[in-house]
C-alpha positions as CSV (number, residue, x, y, z in Angstrom):
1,X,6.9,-115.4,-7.0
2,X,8.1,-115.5,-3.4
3,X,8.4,-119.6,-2.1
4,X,8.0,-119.7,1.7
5,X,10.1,-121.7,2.8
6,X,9.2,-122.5,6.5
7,X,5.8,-123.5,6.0
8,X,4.5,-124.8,9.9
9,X,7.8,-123.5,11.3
10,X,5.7,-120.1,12.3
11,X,4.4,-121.2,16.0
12,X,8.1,-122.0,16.6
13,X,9.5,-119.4,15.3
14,X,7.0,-117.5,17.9
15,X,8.4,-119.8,20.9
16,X,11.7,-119.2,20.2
17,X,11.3,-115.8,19.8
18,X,9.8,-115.5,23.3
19,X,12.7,-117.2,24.4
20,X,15.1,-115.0,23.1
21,X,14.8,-111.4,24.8
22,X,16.8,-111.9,28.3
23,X,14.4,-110.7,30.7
24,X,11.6,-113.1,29.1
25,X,14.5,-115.7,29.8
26,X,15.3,-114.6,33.3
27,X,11.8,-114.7,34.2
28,X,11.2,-117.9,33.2
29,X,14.4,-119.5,34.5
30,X,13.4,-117.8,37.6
31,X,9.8,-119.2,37.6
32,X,11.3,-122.5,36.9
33,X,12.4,-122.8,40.2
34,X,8.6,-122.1,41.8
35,X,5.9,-119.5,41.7
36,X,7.0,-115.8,41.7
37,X,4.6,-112.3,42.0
38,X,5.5,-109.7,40.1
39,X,6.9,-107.9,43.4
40,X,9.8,-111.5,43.7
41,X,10.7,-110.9,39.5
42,X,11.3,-107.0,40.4
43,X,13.2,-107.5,43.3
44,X,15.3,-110.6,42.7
45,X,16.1,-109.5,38.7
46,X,16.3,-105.7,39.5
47,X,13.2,-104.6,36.9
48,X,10.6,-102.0,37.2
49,X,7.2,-103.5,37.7
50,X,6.1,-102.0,34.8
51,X,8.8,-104.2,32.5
52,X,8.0,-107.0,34.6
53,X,4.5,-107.0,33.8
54,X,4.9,-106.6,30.3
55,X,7.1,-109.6,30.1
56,X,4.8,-111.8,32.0
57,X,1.8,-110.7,29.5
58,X,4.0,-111.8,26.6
59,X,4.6,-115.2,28.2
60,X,1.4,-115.9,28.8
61,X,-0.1,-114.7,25.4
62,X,2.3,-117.3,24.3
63,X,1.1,-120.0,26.5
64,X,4.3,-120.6,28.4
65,X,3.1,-119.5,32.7
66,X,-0.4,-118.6,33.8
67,X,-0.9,-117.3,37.3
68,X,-3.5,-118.0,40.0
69,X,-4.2,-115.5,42.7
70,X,-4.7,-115.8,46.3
71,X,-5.9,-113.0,48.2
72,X,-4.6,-109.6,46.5
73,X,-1.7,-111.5,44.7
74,X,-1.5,-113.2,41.7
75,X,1.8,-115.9,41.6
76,X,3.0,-116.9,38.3
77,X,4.1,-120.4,37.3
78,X,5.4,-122.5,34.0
79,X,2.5,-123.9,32.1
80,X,4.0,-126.8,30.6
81,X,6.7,-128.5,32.6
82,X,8.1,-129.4,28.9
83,X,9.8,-125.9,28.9
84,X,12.1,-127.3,31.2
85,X,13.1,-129.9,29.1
86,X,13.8,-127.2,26.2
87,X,15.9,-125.0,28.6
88,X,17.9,-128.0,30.2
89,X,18.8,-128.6,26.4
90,X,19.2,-125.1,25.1
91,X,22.0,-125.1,28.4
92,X,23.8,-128.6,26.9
93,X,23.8,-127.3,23.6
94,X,25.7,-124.2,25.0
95,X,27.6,-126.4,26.8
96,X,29.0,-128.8,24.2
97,X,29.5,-125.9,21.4
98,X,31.5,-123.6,23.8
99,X,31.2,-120.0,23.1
100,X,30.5,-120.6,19.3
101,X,27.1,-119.0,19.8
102,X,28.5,-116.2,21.6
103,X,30.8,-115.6,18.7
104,X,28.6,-115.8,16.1
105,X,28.3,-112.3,14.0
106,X,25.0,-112.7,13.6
107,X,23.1,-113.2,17.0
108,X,26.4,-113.1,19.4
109,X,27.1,-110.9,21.8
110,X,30.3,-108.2,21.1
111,X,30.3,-108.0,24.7
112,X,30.6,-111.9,25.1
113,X,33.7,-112.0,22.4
114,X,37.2,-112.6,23.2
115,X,39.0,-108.8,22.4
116,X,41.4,-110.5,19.8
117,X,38.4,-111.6,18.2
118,X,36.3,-107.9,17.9
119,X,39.6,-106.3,16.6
């Protein structure tokens, strides 16, 4: 018999998993900073509109922006000013551990690692 052993921890799981594809992240740091249509995300992070519109329907399935439109455009913005919080937090944690996340096998970057340490 299987045991579950993160009973509740599902919805974040979900959050975190959000959080954890880059562009997902780079929109949302960008929105942090104010509104943004779909046409500011592709130009400022370099994305087809096509990726950039998939990304923004993941984030708001999962509650995190919403958008209002005015006229013929829609702008995008955080939901829950909380997210901020989590991101300000997520960048101290970084901080104060150094490149251990980087570095670890399992979700690190190879990229990110020193090239003593991928030898």
């Amino acid at each position: 018999m299987a045991i579950n052993c993160t009973p509740g921890l599902d919805p974040a799981v979900a959050l975190f998993r959000s959080l954890g594809d880059p562009t997902r992240l780079a929109i949302l740091r960008r929105i942090a900073t104010g509104e943004a249509r779909v046409v500011d995300l592709t130009g400022e992070l370099g994305l087809a509109q096509s990726t950039v519109s998939k990304h923004l329907a993941c984030l708001r399935g999962c509650g995190l922006i919403d958008y209002r439109v005015e006229g013929r455009q829609s702008f995008y913005a955080l939901t829950r000013p909380e997210l901020l919080d989590l991101l300000r937090s997520a960048e101290q944690v970084l901080a104060a551990t150094g490149e251990a996340v980087a570095l670890c096998p399992a979700y690190g970057s190879p990229a990110d690692s020193p090239a003593e340490l991928r030898a």
